[in-house]
ZAMARGU-4260 file (C-alpha; in steps of 0.2 Angstrom, whole numbers, plus 5000, padded with zeros to 4 digits):
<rodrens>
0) 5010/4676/5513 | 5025/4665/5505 | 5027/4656/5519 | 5010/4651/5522 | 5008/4646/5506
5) 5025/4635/5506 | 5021/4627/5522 | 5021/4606/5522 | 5032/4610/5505 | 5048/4599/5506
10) 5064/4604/5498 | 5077/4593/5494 | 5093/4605/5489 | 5110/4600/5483 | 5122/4609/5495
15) 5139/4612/5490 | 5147/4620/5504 | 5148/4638/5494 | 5138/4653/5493 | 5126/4650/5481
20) 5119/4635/5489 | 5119/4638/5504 | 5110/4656/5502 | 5100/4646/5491 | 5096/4637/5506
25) 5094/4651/5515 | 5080/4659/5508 | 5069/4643/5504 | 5069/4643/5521 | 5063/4659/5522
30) 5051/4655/5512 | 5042/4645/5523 | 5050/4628/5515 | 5053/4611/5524 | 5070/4610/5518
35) 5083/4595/5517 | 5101/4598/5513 | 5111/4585/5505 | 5129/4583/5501 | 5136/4573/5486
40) 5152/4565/5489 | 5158/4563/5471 | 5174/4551/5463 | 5190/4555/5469 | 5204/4556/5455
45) 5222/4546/5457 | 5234/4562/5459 | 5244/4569/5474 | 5251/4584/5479 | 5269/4590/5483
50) 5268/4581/5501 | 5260/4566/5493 | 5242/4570/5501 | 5228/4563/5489 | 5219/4578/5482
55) 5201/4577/5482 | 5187/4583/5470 | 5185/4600/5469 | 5165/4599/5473 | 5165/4585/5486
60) 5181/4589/5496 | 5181/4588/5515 | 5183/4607/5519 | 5168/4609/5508 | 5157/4595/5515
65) 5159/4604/5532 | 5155/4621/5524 | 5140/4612/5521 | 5136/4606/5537 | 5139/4620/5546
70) 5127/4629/5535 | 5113/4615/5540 | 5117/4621/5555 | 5117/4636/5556 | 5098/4634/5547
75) 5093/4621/5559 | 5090/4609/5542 | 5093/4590/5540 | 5107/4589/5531 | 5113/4572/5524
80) 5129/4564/5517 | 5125/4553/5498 | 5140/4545/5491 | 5138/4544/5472 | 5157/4540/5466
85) 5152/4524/5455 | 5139/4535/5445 | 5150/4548/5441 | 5165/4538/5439 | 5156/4527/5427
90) 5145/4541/5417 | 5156/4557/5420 | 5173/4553/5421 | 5173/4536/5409 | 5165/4545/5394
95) 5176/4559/5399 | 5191/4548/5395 | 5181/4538/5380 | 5176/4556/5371 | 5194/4561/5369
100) 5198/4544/5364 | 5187/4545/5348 | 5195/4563/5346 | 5181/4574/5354 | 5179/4589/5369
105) 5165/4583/5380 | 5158/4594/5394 | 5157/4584/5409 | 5149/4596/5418 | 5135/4596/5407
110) 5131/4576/5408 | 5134/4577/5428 | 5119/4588/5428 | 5108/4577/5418 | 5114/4560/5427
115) 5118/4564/5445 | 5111/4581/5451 | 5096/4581/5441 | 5093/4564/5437 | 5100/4553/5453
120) 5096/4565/5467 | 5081/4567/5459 | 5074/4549/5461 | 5084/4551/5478 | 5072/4567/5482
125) 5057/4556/5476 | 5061/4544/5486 | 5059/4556/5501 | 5044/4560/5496 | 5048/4579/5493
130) 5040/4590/5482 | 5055/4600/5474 | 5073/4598/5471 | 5084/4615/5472 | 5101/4619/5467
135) 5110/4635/5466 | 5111/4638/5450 | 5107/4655/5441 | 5091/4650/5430 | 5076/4657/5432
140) 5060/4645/5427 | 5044/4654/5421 | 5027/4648/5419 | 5018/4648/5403 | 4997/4650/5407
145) 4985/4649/5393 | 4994/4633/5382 | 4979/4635/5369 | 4988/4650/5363 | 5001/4637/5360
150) 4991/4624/5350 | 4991/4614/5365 | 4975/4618/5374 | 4963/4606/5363 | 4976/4591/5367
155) 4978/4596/5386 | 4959/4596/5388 | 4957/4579/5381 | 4971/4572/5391 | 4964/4580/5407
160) 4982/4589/5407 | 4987/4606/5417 | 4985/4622/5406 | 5002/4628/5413 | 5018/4623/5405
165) 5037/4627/5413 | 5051/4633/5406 | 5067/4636/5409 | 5074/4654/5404 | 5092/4665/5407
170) 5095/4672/5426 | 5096/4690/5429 | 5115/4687/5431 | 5121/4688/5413 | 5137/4684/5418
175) 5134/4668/5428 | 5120/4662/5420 | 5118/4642/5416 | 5106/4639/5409 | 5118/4631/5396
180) 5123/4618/5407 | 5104/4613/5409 | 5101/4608/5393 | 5102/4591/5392 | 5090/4586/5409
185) 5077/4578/5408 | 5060/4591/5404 | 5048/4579/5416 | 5057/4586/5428 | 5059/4605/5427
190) 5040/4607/5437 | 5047/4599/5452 | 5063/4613/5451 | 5067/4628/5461 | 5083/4640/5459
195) 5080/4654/5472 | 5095/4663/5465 | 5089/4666/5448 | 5081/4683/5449 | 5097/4688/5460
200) 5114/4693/5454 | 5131/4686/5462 | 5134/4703/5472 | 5117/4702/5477 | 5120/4682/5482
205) 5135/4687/5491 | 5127/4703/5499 | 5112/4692/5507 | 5125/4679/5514 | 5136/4693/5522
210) 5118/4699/5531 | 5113/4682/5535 | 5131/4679/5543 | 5132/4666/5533 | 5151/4660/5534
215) 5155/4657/5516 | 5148/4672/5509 | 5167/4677/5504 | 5172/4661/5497 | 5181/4660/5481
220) 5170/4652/5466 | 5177/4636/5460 | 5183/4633/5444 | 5191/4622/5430 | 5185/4602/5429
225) 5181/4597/5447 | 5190/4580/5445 | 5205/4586/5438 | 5208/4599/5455 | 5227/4601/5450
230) 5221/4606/5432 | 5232/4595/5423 | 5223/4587/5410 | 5237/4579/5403 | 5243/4571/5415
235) 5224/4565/5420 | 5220/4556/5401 | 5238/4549/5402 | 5234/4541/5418 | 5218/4533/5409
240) 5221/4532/5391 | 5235/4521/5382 | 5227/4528/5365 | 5229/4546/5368 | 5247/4544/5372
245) 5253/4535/5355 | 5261/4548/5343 | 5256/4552/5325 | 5257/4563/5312 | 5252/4581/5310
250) 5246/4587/5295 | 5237/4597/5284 | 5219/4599/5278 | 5225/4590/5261 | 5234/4576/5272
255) 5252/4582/5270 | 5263/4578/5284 | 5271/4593/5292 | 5277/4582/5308 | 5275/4572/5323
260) 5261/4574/5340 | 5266/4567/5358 | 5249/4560/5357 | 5230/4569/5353 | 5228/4571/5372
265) 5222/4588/5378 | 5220/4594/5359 | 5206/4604/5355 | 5199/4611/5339 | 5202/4630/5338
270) 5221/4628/5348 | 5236/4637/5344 | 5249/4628/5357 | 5260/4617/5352 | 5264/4622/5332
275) 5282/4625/5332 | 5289/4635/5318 | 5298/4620/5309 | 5278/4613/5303 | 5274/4630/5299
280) 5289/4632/5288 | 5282/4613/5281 | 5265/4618/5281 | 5268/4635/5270 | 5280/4625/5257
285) 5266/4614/5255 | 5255/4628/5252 | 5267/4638/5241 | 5273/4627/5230 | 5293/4629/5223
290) 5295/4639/5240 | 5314/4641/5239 | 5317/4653/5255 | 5312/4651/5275 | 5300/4661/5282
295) 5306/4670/5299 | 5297/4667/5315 | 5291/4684/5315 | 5282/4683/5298 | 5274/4664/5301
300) 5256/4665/5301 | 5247/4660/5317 | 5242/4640/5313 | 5231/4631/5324 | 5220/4614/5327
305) 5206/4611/5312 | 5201/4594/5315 | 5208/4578/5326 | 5205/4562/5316 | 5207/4549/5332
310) 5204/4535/5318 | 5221/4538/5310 | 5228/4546/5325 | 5230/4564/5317 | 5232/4582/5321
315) 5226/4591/5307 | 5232/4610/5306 | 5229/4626/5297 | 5223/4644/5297 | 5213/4654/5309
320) 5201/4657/5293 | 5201/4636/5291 | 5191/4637/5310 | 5174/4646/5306 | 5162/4636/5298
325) 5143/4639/5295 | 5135/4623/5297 | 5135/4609/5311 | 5127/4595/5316 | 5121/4590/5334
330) 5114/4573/5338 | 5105/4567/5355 | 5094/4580/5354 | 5086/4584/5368 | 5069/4594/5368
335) 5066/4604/5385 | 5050/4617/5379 | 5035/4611/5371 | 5032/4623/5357 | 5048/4617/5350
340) 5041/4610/5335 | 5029/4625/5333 | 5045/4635/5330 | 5053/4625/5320 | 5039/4624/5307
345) 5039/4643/5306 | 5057/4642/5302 | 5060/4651/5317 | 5078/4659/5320 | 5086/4650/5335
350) 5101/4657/5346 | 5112/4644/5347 | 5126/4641/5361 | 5140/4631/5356 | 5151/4631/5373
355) 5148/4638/5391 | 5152/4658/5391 | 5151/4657/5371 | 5141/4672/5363 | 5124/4665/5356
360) 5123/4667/5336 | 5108/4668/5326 | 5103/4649/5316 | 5091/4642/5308 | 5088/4622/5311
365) 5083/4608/5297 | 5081/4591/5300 | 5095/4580/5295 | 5082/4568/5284 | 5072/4581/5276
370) 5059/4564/5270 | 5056/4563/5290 | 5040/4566/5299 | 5038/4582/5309 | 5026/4581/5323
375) 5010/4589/5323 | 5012/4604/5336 | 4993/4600/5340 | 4996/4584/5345 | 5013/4586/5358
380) 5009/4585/5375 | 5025/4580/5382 | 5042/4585/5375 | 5051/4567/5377 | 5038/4563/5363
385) 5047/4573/5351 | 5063/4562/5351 | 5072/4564/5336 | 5091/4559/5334 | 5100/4574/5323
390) 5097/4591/5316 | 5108/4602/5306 | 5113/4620/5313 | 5114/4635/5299 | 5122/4649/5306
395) 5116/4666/5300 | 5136/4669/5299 | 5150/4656/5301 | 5158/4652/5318 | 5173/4649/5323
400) 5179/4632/5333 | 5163/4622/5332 | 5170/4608/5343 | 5164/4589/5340 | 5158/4583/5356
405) 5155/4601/5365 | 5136/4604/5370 | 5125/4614/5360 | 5111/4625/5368 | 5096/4631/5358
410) 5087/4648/5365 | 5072/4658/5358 | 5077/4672/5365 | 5081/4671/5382 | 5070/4654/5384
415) 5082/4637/5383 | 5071/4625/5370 | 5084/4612/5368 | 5101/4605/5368 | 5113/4592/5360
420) 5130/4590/5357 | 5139/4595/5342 | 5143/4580/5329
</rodrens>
């Protein structure tokens, strides 16, 4: 029945040249869908192996591309090449680079969904005239019937707008679920989406490739930043970044100087490396004043990254207590389910994700202004109509490592409402 009902459908997936894409493939085209594979030859980085080959990106290398292709094959599918290295070198890699220049830990994974895979392939999906774009992710999208429940019906009506609503909502695979890393696309969109694997798990994923003698279906997941595939971050920002390579001070929450940093690169908030026990003996005669004697390395407290002030070129240190905090600010927020502002009038209590594979904690939202205009709930028809620029997060208890920069996503139980990224 699902293939006759899928028939003339076209599908334009994302393949990878792993497992889940390509059993994503798989069973679209079981379900009766004209599918179309594509390939996206991201940037390249500028490092080298031991030999003096240039190492490729992680998600685009050659091996991978003909993983991909021989998949295509194997599914008798069009399967196409799209070369998109100035995009994600420009709005991936560049505001990778900028972010830790102004002392911040961006998630460029995150931002490649929302400007390549689910915003440039999407146009490119359009522009072939298909009716979905897929991508092996674990997320699961539900349909909401009946909007009037929702405060939306009267408005619907009178715009001649569908009744039904999508969302976007955690997989079945608690584990690999990413849903987090679809927080920031673009809500117009998520109609046009399919994820076959999101009401699977990966054993299952795997299970179904090994049947299908599908040749990846053992192949390792990848991980770490996919343009950094040797995983040496320092190395990378000093490559691109003069500013993150000048020295400066390390000190204390009050300012006082305990020593000296190799520069703010690959710092991020909630760190312990690099905190000799010389600026811990400094650190603790600061905070004990008249502290006559040494304190032993065994007996040093654990001290580690609180803040990086790019401004004045500081590492600020402290305690692990010095790392939670209660309160946070996210700006570019970005509203993905409609009844958004519906919640947020009833003061309801949020989950709120403040890294990939973080546990969610309980918070309530405010707006940063409280003097600005809440939307009537009544009157929203389409969530990019809601734009506003911050909100305040108040966690029911404090958190440690809220880190400036990193994403934020927002969940009514297991349902993503919104995103943004932590100020």
């Amino acid at each position: 029945m699902g293939q006759v009902l899928n028939k003339n459908k076209r599908v334009l997936i994302a393949m990878s040249g792993g497992v889940d894409s390509s059993v994503a493939a798989y069973l679209l085209k079981k379900q009766g869908y004209d599918v179309i594979g594509i390939f996206l030859k991201l940037w390249n980085p500028p490092c080298y192996d031991s030999c003096g080959s240039k190492k490729q990106n992680l998600c685009c290398d050659d091996k991978a591309m003909d993983n991909a292709r021989q998949v295509a094959g194997k599914l008798k599918i069009p399967f196409y090449v799209l070369k998109v290295d100035k995009l994600f070198k420009k709005e991936i890699v560049d505001n990778f680079v900028s972010e830790y220049e102004q002392g911040k830990t961006p998630n460029p994974c995150v931002r490649c969904n929302k400007y390549v895979k689910f915003g440039y392939l999407w146009e490119k999906a359009r522009q072939l005239k298909t009716d979905y774009l897929a991508t092996g992710h674990y997320v699961r999208k539900s349909q909401i019937s009946n909007l009037k429940s929702q405060n939306f019906g009267v408005a619907s009506r009178r715009l001649k707008l569908p009744i039904t609503n999508y969302q976007l909502q955690r997989s079945k695979d608690p584990i690999k679920d990413q849903t987090y890393f679809l927080s920031s696309i673009d809500s117009k969109i998520i109609p046009h989406l399919l994820f076959p694997l999101g009401g699977l798990t990966k054993k299952e994923v795997r299970e179904i490739a090994k049947k299908a003698k599908i040749s990846v279906y053992n192949k390792k997941d990848s991980q770490g930043i996919c343009f950094i595939p040797d995983g040496d971050m320092d190395m990378f920002l000093k490559h691109f970044s003069s500013p993150l390579q000048r020295r400066g001070n390390i000190v204390d929450k009050k300012g006082n100087i305990l020593g000296r940093h190799q520069g703010l690169l690959g710092y991020t908030i909630g760190q312990r490396e690099g905190i000799n026990s010389e600026i811990a003996n400094k650190y603790f005669k600061f905070k004990i004043l008249n502290l006559k004697f040494k304190i032993k390395g065994k007996d040093i407290p654990r001290l580690y990254v609180i803040a990086i002030d790019s401004r004045k070129n500081r590492l600020v240190i402290g305690e692990n207590e010095d790392c939670f905090s209660d309160t946070m600010t996210i700006e570019n927020v970005n509203i993905l389910d409609k009844r958004f502002w519906e919640l947020f009038k009833k003061k309801k209590v949020f989950l709120a994700q403040i890294r990939g594979g973080h546990k969610p904690e309980k918070a309530l939202l405010f707006l940063e202004n409280p003097k600005s205009q809440i939307p009537n709930p009544k009157q929203i028809t389409n969530p990019k109509s809601q734009k506003i620029n911050k909100l305040i997060v108040k966690f029911a208890k404090p958190v440690r490592a809220i880190t400036p920069g990193q994403t934020v996503a927002l969940y009514e139980k297991n349902i993503l409402i919104a995103g943004g990224i932590i100020k």
